[in-house]
C-alpha positions in Angstrom: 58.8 46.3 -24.9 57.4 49.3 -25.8 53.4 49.8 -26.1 51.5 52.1 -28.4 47.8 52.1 -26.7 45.3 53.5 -29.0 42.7 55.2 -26.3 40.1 56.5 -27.6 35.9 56.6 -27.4 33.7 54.4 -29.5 33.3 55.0 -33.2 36.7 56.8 -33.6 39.0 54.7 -36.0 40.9 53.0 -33.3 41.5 50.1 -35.1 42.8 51.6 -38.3 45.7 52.7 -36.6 46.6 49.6 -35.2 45.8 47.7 -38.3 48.4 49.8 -40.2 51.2 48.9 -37.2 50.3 45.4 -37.4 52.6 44.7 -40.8 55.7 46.5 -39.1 58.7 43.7 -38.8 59.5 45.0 -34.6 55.2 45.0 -33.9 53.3 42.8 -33.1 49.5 44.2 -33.3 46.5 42.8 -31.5 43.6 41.7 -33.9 41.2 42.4 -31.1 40.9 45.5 -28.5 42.4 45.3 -25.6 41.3 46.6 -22.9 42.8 47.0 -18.7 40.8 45.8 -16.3 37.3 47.7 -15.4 37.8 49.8 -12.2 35.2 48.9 -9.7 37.3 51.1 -6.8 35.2 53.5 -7.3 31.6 52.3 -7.6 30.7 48.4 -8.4 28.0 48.5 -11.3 29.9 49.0 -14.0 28.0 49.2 -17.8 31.6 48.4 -19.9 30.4 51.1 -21.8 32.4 54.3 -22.7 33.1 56.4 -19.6 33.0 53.3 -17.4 36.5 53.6 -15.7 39.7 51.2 -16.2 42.9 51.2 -14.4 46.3 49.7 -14.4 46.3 47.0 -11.5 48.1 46.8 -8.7 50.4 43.6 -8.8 52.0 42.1 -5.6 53.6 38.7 -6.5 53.1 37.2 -2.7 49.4 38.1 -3.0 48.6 37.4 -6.8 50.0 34.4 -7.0 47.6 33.3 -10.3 48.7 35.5 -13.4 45.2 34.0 -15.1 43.1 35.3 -13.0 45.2 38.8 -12.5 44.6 38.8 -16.0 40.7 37.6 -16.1 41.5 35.2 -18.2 39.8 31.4 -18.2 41.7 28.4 -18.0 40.4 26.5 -20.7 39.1 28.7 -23.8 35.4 29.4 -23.6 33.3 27.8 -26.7 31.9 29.7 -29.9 28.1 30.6 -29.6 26.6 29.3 -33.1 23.2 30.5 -32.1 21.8 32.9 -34.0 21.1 36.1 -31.4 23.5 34.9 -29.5 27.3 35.3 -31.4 29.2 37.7 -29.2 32.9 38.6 -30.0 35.8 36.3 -29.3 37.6 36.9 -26.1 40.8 36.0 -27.5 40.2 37.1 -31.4 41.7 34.3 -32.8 40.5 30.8 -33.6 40.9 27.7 -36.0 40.5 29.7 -39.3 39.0 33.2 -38.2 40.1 36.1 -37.0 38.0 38.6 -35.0 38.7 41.6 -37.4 38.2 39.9 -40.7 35.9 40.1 -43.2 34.7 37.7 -45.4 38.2 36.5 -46.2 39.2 32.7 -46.4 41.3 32.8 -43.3 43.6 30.2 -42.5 44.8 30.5 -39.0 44.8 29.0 -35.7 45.4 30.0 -31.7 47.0 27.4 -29.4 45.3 28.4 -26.2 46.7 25.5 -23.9 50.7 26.7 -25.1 49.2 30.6 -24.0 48.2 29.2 -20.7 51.5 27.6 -20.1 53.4 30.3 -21.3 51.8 32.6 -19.0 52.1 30.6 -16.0 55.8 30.0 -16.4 56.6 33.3 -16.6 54.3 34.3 -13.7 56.3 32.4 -11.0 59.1 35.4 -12.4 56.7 38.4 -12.4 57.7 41.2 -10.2 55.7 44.0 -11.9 52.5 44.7 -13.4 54.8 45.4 -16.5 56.1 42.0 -16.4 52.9 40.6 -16.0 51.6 42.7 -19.2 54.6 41.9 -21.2 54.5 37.9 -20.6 50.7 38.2 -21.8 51.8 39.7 -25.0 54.6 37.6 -25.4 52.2 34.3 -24.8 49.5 35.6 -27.1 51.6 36.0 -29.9 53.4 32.8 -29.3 50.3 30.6 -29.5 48.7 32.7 -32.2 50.4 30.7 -35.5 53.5 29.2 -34.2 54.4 33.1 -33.5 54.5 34.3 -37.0 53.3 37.7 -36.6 54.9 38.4 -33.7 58.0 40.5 -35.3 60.6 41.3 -32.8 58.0 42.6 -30.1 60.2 45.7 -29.2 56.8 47.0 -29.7 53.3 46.1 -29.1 50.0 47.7 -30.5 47.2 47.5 -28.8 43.3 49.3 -29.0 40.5 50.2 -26.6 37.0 52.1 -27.5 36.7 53.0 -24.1 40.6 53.5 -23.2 40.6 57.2 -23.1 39.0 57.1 -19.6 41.5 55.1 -17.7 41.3 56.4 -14.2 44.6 57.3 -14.3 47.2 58.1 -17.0 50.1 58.8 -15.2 50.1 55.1 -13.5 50.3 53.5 -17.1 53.3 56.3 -18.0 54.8 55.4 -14.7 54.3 51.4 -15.4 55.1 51.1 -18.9 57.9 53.7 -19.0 58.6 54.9 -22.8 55.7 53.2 -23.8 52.7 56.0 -25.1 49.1 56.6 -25.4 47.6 57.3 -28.7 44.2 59.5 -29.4 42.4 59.9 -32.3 39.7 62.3 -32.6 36.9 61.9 -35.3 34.4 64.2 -36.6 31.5 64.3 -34.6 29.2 63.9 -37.9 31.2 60.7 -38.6 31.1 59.6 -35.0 27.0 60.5 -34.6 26.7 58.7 -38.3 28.3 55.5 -36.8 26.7 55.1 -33.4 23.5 55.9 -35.3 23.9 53.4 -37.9 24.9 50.8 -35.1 21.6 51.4 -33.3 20.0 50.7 -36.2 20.8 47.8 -37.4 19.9 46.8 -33.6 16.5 47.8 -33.9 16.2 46.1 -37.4 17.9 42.9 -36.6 21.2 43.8 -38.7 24.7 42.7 -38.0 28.0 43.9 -38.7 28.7 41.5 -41.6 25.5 41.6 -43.3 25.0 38.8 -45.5 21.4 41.6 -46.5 23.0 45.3 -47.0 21.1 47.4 -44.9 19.3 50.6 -47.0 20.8 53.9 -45.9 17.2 55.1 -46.0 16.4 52.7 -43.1 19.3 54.5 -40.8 18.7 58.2 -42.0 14.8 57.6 -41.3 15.7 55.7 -37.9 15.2 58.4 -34.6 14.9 56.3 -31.5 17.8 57.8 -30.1 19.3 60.4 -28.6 21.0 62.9 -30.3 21.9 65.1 -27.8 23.5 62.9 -25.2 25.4 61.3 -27.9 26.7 65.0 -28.8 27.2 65.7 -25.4 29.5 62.4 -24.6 31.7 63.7 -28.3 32.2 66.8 -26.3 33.2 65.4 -23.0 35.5 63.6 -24.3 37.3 66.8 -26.1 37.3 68.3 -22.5 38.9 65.7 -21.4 41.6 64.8 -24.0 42.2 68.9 -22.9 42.7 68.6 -19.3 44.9 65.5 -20.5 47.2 67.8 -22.5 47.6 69.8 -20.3 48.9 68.1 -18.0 51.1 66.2 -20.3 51.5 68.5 -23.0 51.9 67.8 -26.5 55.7 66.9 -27.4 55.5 63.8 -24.8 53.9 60.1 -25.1 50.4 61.2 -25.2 49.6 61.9 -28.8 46.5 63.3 -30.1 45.6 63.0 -34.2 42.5 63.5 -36.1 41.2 60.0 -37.6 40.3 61.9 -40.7 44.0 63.1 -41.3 45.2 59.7 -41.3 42.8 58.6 -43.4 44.0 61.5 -45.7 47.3 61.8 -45.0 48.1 58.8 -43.6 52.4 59.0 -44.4 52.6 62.4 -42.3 50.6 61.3 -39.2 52.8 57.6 -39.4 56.1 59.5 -39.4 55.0 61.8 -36.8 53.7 59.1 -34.5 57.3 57.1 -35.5 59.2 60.2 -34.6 57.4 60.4 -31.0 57.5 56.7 -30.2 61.0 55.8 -31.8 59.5 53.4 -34.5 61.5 53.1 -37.2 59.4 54.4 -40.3 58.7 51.8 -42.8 56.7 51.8 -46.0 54.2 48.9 -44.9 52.8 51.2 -42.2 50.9 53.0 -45.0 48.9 49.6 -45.7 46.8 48.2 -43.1 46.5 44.7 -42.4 46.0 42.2 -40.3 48.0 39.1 -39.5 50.1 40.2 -42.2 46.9 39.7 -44.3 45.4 42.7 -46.3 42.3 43.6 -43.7 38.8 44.9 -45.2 37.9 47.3 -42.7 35.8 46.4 -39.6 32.9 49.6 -40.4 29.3 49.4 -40.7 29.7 50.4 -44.0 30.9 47.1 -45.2 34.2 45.6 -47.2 36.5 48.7 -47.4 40.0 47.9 -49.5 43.4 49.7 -47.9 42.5 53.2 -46.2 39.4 54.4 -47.4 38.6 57.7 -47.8 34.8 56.9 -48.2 34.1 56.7 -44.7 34.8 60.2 -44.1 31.6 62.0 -46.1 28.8 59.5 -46.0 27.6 61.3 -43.1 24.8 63.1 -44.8 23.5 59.6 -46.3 22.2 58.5 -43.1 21.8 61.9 -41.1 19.1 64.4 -41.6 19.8 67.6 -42.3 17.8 68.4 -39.2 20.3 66.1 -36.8 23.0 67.6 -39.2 22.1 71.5 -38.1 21.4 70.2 -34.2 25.1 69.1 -34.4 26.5 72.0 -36.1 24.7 74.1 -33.4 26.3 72.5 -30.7 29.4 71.6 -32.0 30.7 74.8 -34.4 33.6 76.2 -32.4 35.5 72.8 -31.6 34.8 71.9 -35.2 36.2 75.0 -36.3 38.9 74.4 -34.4 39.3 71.4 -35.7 39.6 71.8 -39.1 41.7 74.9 -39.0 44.8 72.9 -36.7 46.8 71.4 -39.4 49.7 70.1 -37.5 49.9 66.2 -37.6 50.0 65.7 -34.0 46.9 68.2 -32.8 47.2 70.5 -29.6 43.9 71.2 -28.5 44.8 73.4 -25.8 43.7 76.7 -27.5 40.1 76.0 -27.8 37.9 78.3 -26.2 37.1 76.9 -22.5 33.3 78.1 -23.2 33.0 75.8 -26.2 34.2 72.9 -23.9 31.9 70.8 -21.9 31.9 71.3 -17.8 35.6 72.5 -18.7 35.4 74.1 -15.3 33.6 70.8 -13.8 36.3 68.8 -15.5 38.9 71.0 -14.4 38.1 70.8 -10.9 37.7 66.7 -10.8 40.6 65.5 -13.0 42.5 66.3 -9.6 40.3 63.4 -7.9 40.4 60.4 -9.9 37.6 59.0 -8.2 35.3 62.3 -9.2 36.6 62.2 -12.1 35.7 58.5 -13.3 32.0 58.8 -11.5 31.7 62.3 -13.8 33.1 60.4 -17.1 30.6 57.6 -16.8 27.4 59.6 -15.3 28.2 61.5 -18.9 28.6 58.7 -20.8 25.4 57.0 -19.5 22.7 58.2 -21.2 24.6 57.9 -24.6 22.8 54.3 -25.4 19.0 55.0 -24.2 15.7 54.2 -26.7 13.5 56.9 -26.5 10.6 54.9 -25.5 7.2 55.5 -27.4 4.4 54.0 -29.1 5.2 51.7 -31.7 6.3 53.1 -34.8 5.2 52.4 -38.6 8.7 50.9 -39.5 8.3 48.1 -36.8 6.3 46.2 -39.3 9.0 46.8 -41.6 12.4 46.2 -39.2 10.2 42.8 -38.3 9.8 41.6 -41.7 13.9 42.8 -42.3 14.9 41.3 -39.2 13.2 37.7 -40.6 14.8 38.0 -43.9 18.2 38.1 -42.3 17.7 35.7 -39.7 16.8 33.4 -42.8 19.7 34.4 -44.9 22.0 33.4 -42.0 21.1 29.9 -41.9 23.0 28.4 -44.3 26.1 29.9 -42.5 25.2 28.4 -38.6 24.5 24.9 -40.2 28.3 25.0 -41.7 29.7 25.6 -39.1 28.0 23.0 -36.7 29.0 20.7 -39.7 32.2 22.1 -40.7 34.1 23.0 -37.8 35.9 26.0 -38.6 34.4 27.0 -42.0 32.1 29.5 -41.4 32.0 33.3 -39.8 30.7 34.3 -36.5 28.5 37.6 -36.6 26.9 39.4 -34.0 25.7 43.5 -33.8 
């Protein structure tokens, strides 16, 4: 079984790629990230934030004698939260008619969690490796999810983390999961400033995801208690990084490098070239995206989005400033440059100039230490989440009359599903 691992950072099209795998006849694609196991090796608070490390585990079948809790998973599947505040995301994805990804669609699907659990402790008392261990989850999940109808012929499966790029240690999961490869998409860092913005947002005004009340673009664009600059500063660490990376791996081997916005584009030349690295057979349906074989609707900010939408690229300057526009040219102009000017499908970032990095030199020196390395990555990332803290602004009056209006609007929707089992979405920032 091969796996394609999207790793990326937050707000950087992960899921799209996976989405347009998931209709492939040998690929079975996760609705839901999917993510190793936090590595607490190194330091034990851990904010499961981007930067925070993950690792592939050790696995010694005389020591780790429980594949459920190797795997952090529960026995018995934890209950939805139908309280509004409180909806968080599914840990499985999958549920009597809803799927994690979905949106808005009349879903009819189901997850058989006590078959998953057997599954996976039969073929733990067989487990030699961490591979095996990895490869009997997959084959469970997609057993129990529908009787195993979108599980293809699981020669491959596709799987997505936001904060995969910083797995302590690359060459572990190349060494584990031999053949299998890790996939990184870059995104312009106007697009990735717009998102994270917009996500704050809606936090401070009592938004969610799937809005039932769209949420003004003038409330985002007019929104500033954030930082800019650390979130600028965490885009650019992770380009020093996905450096160091290729150069130690290159660019012609199983870690791959794309730009989000030329699959969005030209989504048929980045497939085939990802086909031709991984040895997927190139198929028409991996132009569509979808999920569970279903046609999927996006899982943006921006709302219901139909196939591959090119609309999320240039909505940028709808809900940035031009003065947060001209702070991120200014620190970002030479890898953007860059950027735009590498037309190859598969990118090789390796030429940038090493002053336009980010600590290249710090970077340099620690991606030798893994444990230096990890304690840099989330000491970077850290900041990238902090409220500027000040006196109460004039919108408050405004994000607390918005944040009533929506918690009113969701009513109707709680109360069906308390009633109605099943019938109803969960929603949560």
């Amino acid at each position: 079984m091969i796996q394609l691992h999207v790793a990326s950072i937050n707000r950087s099209g992960a899921s799209l790629l996976t989405r347009l795998l998931d209709g492939h006849p040998d690929v079975a694609s996760y609705p839901i990230e999917f993510n190793f196991p936090v590595d607490t090796r190194y330091f034990p608070f851990v904010d499961r934030l981007t930067g925070t490390p993950t690792h592939i585990p050790e696995y010694d079948p005389a020591r780790d004698t429980d594949i459920l809790r190797f795997l952090g998973l529960p026995e018995k599947r934890p209950e939805a939260v139908l309280k509004w505040g409180q909806e968080k995301a599914d840990p499985i994805g999958v549920r009597r008619n809803y799927l994690e990804r979905e949106v808005y669609n009349a879903v009819k699907t189901d997850f058989d969690y006590e078959l998953f659990v057997r599954s996976l402790r039969e073929a733990g008392r067989t487990a030699k490796t961490v591979r095996d261990v990895y490869e009997a989850r997959h084959r469970a999940y997609f057993a129990a999810w529908d009787q195993g109808r979108y599980a293809g012929t699981l020669g491959f499966v596709a799987t997505y983390g936001s904060g995969e790029l910083y797995i302590a240690d690359l060459s572990r999961y190349f060494r584990e999961f031999e053949g299998s490869c890790i996939l990184t998409p870059v995104r312009d860092v106007h697009g990735y400033v717009a998102s994270e913005k917009s996500r704050y947002a809606r936090r401070y005004y009592g938004s969610k995801r799937f809005t039932t009340i769209k949420m003004p673009d003038a409330l985002v664009r007019g929104f500033r208690q954030y930082d800019l600059e650390a979130m600028v500063r965490s885009w650019l660490v992770s380009i020093t990084r996905i450096v160091l990376l290729q150069e130690r791996y290159g660019t012609e081997g199983r870690f791959i490098v794309y730009r989000y916005e030329d699959l969005v584009r030209e989504t048929e030349r980045v497939m085939r070239e990802i086909c031709r690295r991984s040895g997927l057979r190139y198929e028409p349906c991996l132009l569509t995206p979808t999920i569970g074989g279903r046609p999927w609707g996006g899982s943006s900010h921006r709302g219901r989005r139909s196939g591959v939408s090119a609309d999320l690229l240039g909505y940028y300057p709808s809900v940035l400033r031009p003065d947060e526009i001209e702070r991120i040219d200014r620190a970002t102009r030479p890898v953007i440059e860059y950027l735009h000017a590498n037309k190859e499908a598969a990118l090789d970032l390796r030429s940038i100039d090493r002053k336009a990095l980010y600590d290249y030199d710090y970077q340099k020196r620690y991606c030798e230490d893994p444990e230096k390395w990890a304690l840099y990555s989330a000491l970077a990332f850290r900041d990238r989440r902090r409220v500027q803290v000040g006196p109460p602004p004039p919108e408050a009056i405004l994000a607390t009359l918005y944040a009533a209006g929506v918690f009113l609007a969701h009513q109707p929707r709680l109360w069906r599903q308390r009633l109605l089992p099943g019938w109803g979405r969960q929603n949560y920032t």
